[in-house]
Residue frames relative to the residue before (quaternion, step in Angstrom):
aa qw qx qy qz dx dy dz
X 1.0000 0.0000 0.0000 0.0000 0.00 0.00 0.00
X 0.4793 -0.6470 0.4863 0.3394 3.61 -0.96 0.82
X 0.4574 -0.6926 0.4855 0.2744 3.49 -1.16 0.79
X 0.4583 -0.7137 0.4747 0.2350 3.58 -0.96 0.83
X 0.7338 -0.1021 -0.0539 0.6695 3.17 1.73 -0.63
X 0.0104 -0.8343 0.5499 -0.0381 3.32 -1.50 1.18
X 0.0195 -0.8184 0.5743 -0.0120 3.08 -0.20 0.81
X 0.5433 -0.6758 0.4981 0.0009 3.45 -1.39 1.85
X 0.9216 0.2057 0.2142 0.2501 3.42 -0.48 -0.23
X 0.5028 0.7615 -0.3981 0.0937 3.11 1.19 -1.66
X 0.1465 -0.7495 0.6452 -0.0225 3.88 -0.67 0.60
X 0.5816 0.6265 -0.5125 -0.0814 3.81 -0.50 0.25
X 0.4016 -0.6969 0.5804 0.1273 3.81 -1.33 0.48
X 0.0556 -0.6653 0.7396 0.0854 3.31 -1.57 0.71
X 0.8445 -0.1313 -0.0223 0.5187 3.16 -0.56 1.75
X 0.8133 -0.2318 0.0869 0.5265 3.92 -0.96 -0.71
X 0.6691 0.5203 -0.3858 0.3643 3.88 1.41 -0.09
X 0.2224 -0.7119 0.6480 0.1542 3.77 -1.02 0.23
X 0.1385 0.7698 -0.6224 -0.0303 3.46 -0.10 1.29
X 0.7536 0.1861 -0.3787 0.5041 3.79 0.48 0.96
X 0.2352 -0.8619 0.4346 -0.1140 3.59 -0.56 1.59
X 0.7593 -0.3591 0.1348 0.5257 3.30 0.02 1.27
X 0.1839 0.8704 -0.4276 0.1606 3.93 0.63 1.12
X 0.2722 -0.8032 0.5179 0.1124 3.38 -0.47 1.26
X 0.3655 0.7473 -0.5445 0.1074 3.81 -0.07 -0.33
X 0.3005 -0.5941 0.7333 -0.1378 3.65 -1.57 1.26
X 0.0667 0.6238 -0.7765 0.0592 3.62 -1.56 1.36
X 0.4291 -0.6849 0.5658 0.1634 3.59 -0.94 0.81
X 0.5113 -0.5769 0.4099 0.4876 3.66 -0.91 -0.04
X 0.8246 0.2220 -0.2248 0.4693 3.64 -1.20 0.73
X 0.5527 0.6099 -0.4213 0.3809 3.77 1.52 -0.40
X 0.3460 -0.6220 0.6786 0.1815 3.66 -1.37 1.06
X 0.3603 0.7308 -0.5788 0.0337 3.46 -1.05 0.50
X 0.3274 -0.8206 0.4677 0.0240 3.26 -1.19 1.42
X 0.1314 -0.8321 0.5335 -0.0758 3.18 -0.73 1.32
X 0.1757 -0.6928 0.6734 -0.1889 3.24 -0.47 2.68
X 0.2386 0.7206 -0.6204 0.1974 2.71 -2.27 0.67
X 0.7210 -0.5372 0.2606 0.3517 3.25 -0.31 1.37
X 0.4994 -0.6398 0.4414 0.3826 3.98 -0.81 0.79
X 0.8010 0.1774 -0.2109 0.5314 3.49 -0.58 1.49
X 0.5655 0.5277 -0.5376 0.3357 3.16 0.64 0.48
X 0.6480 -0.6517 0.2204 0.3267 4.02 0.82 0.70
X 0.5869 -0.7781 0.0284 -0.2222 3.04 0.67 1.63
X 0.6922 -0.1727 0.4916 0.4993 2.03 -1.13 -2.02
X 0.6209 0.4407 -0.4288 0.4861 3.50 1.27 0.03
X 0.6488 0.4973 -0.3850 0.4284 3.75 1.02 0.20
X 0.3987 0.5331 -0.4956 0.5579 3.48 1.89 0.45
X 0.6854 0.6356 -0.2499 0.2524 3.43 0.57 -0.89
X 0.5343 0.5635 -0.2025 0.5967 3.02 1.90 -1.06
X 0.7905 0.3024 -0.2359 0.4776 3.44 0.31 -1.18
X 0.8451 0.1844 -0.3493 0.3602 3.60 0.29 0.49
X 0.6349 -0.5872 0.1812 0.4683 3.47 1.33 1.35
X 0.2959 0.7088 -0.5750 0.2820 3.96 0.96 0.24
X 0.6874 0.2916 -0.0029 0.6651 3.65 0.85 -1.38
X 0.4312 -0.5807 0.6605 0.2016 3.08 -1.82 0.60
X 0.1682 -0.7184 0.5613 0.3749 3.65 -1.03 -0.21
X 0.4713 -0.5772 0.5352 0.3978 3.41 -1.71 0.03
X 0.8695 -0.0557 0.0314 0.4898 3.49 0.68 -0.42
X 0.7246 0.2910 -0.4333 0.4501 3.75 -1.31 0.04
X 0.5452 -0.6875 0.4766 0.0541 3.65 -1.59 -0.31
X 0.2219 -0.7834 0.5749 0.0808 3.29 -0.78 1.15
X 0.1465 -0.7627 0.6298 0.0106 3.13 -1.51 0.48
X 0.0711 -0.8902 0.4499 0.0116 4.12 -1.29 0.37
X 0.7602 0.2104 0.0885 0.6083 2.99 0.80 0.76
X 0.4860 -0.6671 0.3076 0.4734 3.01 1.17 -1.31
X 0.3317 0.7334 -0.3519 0.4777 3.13 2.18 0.42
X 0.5962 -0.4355 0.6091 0.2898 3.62 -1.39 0.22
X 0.5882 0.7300 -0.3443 -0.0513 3.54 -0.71 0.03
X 0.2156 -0.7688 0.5461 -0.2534 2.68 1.55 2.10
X 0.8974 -0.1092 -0.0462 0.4250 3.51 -0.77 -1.08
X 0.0100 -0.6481 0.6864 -0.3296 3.69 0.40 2.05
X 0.4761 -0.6000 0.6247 0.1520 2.79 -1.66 1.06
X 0.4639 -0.5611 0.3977 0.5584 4.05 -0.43 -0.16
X 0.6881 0.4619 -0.4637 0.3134 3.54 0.23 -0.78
X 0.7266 0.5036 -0.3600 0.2979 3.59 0.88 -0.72
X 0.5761 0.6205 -0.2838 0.4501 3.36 1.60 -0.66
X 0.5839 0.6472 -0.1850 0.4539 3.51 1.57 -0.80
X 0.5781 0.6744 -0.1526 0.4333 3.06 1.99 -1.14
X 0.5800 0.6078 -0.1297 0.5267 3.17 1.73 -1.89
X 0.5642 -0.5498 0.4157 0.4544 3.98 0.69 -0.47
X 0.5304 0.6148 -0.4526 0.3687 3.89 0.76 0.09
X 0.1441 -0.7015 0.6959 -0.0532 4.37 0.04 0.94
X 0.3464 -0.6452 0.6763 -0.0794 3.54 -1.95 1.22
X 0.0843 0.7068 -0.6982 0.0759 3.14 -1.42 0.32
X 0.0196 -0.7584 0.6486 0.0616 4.03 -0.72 0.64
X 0.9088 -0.3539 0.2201 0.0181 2.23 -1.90 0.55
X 0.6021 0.3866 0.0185 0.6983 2.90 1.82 -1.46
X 0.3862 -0.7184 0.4504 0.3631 3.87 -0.06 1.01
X 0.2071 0.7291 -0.6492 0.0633 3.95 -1.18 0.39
X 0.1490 -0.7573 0.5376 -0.3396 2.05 -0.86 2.53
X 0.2626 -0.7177 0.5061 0.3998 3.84 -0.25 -0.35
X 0.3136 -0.8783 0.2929 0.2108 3.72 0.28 1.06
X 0.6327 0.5343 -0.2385 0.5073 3.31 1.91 -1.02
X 0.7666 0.4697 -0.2856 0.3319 3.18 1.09 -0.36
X 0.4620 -0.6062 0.3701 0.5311 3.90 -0.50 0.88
X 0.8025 -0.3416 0.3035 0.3837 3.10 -2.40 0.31
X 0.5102 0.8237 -0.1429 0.2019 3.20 0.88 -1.07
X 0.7452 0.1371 0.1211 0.6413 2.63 0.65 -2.10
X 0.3650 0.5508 -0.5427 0.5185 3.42 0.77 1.14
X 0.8463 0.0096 -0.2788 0.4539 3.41 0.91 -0.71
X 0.2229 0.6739 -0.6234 0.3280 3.26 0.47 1.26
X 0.6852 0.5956 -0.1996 0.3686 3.30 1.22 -0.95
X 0.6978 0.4881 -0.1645 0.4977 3.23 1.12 -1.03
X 0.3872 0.6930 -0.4150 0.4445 3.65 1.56 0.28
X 0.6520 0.6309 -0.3666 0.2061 3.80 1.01 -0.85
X 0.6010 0.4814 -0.5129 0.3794 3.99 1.04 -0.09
X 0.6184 0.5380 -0.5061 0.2685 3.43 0.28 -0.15
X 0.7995 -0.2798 0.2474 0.4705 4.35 -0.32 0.46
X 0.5696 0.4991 -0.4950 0.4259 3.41 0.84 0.94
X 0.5737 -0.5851 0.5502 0.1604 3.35 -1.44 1.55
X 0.7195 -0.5339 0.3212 0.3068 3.30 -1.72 1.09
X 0.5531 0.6181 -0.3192 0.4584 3.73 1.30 -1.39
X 0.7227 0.5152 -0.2638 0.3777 3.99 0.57 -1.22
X 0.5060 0.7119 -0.3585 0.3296 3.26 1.30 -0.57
X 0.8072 0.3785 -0.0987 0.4421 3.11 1.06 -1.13
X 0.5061 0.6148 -0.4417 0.4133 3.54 1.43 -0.12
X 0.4572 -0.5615 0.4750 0.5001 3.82 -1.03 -0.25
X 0.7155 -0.5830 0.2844 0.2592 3.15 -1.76 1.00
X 0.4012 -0.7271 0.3983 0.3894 3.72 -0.32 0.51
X 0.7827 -0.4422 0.2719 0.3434 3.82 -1.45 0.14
X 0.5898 0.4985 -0.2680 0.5760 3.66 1.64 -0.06
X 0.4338 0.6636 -0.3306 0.5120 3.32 1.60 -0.87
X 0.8436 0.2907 -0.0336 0.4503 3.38 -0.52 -1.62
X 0.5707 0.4143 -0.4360 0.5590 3.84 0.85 -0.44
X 0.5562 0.5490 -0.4079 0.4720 4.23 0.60 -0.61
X 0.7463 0.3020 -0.2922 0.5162 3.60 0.51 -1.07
X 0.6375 0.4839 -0.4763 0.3642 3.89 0.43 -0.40
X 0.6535 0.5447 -0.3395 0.4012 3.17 1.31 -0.57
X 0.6553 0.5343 -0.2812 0.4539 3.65 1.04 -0.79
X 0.6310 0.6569 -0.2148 0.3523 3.28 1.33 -0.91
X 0.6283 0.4604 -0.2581 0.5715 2.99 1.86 -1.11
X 0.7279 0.3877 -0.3283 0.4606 3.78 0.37 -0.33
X 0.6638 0.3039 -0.4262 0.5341 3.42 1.17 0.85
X 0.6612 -0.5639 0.4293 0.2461 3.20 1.10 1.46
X 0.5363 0.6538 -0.3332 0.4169 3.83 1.18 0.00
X 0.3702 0.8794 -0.2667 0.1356 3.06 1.78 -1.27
X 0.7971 0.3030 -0.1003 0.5126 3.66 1.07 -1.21
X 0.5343 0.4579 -0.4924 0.5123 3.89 1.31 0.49
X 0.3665 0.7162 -0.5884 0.0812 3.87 0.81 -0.56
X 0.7933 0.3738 -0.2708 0.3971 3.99 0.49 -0.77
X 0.5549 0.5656 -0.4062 0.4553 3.61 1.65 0.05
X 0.6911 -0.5798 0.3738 0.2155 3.39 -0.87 0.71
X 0.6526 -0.6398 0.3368 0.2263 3.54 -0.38 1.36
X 0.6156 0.5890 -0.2200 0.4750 3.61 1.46 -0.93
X 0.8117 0.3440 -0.2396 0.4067 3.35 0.79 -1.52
X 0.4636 0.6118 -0.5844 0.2632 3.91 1.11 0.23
X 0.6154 -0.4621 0.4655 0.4372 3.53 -1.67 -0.02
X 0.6923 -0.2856 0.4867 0.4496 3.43 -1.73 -0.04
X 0.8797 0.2103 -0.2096 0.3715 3.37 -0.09 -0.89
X 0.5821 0.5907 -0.3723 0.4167 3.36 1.22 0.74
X 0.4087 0.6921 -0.2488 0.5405 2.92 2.15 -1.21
X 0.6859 0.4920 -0.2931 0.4490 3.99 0.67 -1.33
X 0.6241 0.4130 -0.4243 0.5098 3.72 0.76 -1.09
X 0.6355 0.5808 -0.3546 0.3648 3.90 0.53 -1.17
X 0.7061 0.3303 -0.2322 0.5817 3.58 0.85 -0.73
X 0.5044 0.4973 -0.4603 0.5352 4.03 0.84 0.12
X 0.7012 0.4936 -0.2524 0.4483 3.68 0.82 -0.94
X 0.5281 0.5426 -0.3847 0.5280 3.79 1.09 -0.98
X 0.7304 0.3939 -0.3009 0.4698 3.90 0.36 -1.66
X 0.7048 0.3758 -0.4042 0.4457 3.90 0.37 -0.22
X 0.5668 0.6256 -0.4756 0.2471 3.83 0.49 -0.12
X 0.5607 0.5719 -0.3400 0.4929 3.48 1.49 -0.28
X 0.3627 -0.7429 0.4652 0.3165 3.58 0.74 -0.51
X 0.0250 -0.8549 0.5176 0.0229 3.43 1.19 1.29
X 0.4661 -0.5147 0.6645 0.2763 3.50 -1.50 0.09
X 0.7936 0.0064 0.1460 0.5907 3.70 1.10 -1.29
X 0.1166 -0.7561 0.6407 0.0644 3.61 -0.77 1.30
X 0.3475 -0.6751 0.6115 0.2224 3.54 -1.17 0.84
X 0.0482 0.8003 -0.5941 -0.0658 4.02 0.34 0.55
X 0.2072 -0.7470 0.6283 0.0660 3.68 -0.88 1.11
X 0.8563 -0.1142 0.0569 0.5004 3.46 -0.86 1.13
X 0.0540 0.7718 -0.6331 0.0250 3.80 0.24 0.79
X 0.6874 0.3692 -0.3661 0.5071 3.86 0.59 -0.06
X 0.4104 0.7061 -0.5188 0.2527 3.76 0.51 -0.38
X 0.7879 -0.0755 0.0240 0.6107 3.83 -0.71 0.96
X 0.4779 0.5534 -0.5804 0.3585 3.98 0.21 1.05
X 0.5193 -0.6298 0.5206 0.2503 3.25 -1.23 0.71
X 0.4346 -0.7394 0.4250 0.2895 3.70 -0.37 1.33
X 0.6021 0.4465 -0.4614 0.4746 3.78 0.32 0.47
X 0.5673 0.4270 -0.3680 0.6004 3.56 1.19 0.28
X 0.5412 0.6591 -0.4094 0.3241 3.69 0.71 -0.91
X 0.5503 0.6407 -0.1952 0.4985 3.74 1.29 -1.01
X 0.8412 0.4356 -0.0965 0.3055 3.33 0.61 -1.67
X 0.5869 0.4968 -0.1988 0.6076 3.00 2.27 -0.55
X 0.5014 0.4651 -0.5394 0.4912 3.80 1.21 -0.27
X 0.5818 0.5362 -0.4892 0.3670 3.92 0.48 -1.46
X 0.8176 0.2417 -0.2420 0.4632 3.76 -0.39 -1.22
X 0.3357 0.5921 -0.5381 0.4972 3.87 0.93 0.15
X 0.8204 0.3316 -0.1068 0.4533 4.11 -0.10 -1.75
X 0.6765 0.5211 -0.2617 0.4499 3.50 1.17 -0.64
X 0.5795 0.5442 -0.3446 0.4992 3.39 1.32 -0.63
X 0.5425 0.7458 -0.1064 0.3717 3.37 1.13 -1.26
X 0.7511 0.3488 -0.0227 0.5600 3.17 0.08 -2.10
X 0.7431 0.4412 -0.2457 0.4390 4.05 0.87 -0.93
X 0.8318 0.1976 -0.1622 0.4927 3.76 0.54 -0.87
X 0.6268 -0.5974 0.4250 0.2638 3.57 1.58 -0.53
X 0.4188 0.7152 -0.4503 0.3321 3.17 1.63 -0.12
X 0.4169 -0.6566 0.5491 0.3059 3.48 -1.04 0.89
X 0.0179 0.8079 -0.5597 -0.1837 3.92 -0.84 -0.58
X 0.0976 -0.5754 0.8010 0.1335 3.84 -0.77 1.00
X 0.1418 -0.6930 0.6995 0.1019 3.60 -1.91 1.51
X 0.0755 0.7123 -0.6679 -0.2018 3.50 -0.72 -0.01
X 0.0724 -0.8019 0.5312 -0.2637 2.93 -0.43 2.10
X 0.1348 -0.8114 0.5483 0.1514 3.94 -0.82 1.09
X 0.3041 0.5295 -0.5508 0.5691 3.80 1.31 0.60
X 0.0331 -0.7261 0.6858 0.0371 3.94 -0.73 0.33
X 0.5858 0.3772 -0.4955 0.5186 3.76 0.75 0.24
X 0.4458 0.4539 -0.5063 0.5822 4.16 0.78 -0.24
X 0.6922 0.5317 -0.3622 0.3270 3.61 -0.43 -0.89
X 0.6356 0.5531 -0.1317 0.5223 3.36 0.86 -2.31
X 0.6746 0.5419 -0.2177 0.4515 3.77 0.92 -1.32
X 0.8311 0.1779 -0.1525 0.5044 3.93 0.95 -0.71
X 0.7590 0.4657 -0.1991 0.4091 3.33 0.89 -0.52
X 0.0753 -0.8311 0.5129 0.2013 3.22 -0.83 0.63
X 0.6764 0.3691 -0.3613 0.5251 3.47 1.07 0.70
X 0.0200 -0.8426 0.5353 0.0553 3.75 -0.73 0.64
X 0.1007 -0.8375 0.5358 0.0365 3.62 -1.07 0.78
X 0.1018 -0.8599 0.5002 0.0005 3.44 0.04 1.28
X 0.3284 -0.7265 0.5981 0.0808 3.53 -1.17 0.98
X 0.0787 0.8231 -0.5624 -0.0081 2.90 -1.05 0.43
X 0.7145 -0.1813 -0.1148 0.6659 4.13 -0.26 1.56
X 0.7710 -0.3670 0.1665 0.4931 3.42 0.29 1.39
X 0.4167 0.7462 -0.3227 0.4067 3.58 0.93 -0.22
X 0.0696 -0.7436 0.6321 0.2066 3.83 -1.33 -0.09
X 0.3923 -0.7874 0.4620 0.1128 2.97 -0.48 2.12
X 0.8428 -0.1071 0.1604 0.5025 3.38 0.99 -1.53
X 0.0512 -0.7688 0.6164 0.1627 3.78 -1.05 0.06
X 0.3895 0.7779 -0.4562 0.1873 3.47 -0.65 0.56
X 0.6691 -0.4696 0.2529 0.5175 4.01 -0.59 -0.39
X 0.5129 -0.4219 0.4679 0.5831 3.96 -0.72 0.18
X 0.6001 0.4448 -0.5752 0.3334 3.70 -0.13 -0.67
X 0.7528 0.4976 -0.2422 0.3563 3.70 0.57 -1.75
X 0.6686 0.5076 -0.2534 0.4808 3.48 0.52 -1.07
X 0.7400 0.4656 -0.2346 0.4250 3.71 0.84 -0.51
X 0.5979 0.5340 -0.1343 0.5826 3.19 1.72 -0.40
X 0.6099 0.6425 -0.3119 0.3434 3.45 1.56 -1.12
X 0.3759 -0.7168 0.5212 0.2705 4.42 0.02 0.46
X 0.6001 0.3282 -0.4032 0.6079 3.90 0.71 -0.32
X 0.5656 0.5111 -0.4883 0.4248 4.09 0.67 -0.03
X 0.6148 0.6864 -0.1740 0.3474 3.24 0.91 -1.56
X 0.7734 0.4596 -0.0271 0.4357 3.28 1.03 -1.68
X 0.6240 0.5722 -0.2592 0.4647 2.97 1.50 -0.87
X 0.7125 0.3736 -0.1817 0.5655 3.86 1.34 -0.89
X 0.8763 -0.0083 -0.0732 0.4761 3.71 0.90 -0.10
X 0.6444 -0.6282 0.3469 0.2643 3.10 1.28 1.55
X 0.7788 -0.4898 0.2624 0.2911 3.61 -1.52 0.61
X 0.5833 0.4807 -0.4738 0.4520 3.71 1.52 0.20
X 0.4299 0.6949 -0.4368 0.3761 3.48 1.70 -0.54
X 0.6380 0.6565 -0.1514 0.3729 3.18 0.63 -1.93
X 0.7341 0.3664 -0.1714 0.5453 3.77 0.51 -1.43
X 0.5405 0.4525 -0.4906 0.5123 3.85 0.85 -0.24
X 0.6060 0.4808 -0.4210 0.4736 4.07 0.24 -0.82
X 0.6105 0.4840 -0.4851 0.3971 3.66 0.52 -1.37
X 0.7495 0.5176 -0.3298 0.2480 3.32 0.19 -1.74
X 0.6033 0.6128 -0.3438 0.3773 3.40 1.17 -1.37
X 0.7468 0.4974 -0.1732 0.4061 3.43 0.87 -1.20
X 0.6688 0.3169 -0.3035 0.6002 3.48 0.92 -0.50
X 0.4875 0.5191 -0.5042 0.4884 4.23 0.98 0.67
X 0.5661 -0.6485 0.3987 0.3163 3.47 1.03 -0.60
X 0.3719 0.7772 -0.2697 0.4300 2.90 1.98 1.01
X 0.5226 -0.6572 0.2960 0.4554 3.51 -0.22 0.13
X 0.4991 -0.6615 0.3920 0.3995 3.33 1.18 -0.47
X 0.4057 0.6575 -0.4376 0.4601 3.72 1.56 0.55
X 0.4593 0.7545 -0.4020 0.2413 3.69 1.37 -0.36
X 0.7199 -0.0483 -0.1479 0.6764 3.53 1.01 0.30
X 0.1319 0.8211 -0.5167 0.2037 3.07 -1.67 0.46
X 0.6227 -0.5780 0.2108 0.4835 3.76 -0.36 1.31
């Protein structure tokens, strides 16, 4: 199957560091794949690359089959590719609502429209998205007063009002209350399995990941360590080593030479 996104190469540096190193990585249409890796091992700066936040120094991105190495974000956003970070970014004063009224603007609307209020398909789209993030009954409460792990569904909803093809979703569990963690895989697989949205996670919960994806690509100092299924990658000893260093590593040995499968530790 042709890749919806591929990026070649990708190479970028801030000054004498290189925190993304010659990175290949490929999402198919409708494919979930989650991309872990030790704190600092470049990330979130390879979201950045692939959706024009960051320039690269070298290799090449693609979308679709467009160029869009040296895309600005808004134009790549345009193409069908939607963001989320790490850090929630929301408009807090503004109700749930009209947070996603706002996030409606990559789809074929002109700079002037931005600023008008949202038309009656507009705002019926978000009531509708709002309700299948279970959000449905904060829509008139300011954007500020939701939880963390509502804020995430609110900022999953902003990245889906464009009708992406592919959402980059950065850390969707990060400061959520684990009884929400569930509620965001459901509309995470449902969003997925129903419209086809692709998703690239970069996610440090690796059961969420293991739970939606069936392909994983792990970095490691800007590097690609591995790509394979949660089963492989969790099994893989340069994975192992890479999240808990060479005592990590000798626990697998041991497991395996007990007569274990060798899952006995693991990122």
């Amino acid at each position: 199957m042709t890749a919806l996104l591929e990026a070649v190469g990708v190479v970028k540096r801030f000054g004498g560091l290189t925190a993304v190193d010659g990175v290949d990585i490929e999402v198919a249409p409708g494919e979930m794949v989650g991309l872990i890796g030790p704190n600092g091992s470049g990330k979130t700066t390879l979201f950045d690359c692939l959706s024009g936040i960051q320039s690269i120094d070298g290799g090449s991105v693609s979308f679709d089959g467009v160029d869009i190495t040296r895309r600005r974000p808004h134009q790549v956003a345009r193409l069908g590719m939607a963001r989320t970070f790490q850090l929630i970014r929301i408009y807090r004063d503004l109700t749930v609502l009209e947070n996603m009224e706002l996030s409606t603007q990559w789809a074929g609307v002109g700079l002037r429209d931005l600023f008008r209020r949202a038309d009656a398909a507009t705002r019926r789209k978000g009531e509708d998205l709002l309700e299948f993030l279970m959000l449905g009954p904060m829509r008139d409460e300011p954007a500020g007063t939701l939880s963390g792990g509502q804020r995430r569904l609110l900022e999953i909803g902003m990245a889906l009002m464009s009708d992406p093809r592919l959402v980059l979703l950065d850390e969707a569990t990060a400061g959520v209350n684990p009884s929400l963690v569930e509620d965001i895989k459901d509309r995470l697989r449902a969003v997925n399995s129903g419209k086809g949205v692709a998703f690239l996670l970069v996610e440090h919960n690796v059961q969420f990941v293991a739970d939606l994806c069936e392909r994983v690509v792990v970095l490691d100092a800007g590097s690609k360590l591995a790509d394979g299924t949660p089963g492989q990658i969790m099994d893989d000893p340069a994975v192992i080593e890479a999240y808990f260093g060479a005592a990590g590593r000798a626990r697998q040995t041991n497991a395996g030479d007990a007569g274990g499968n060798g899952t006995g530790a693991g990122p």
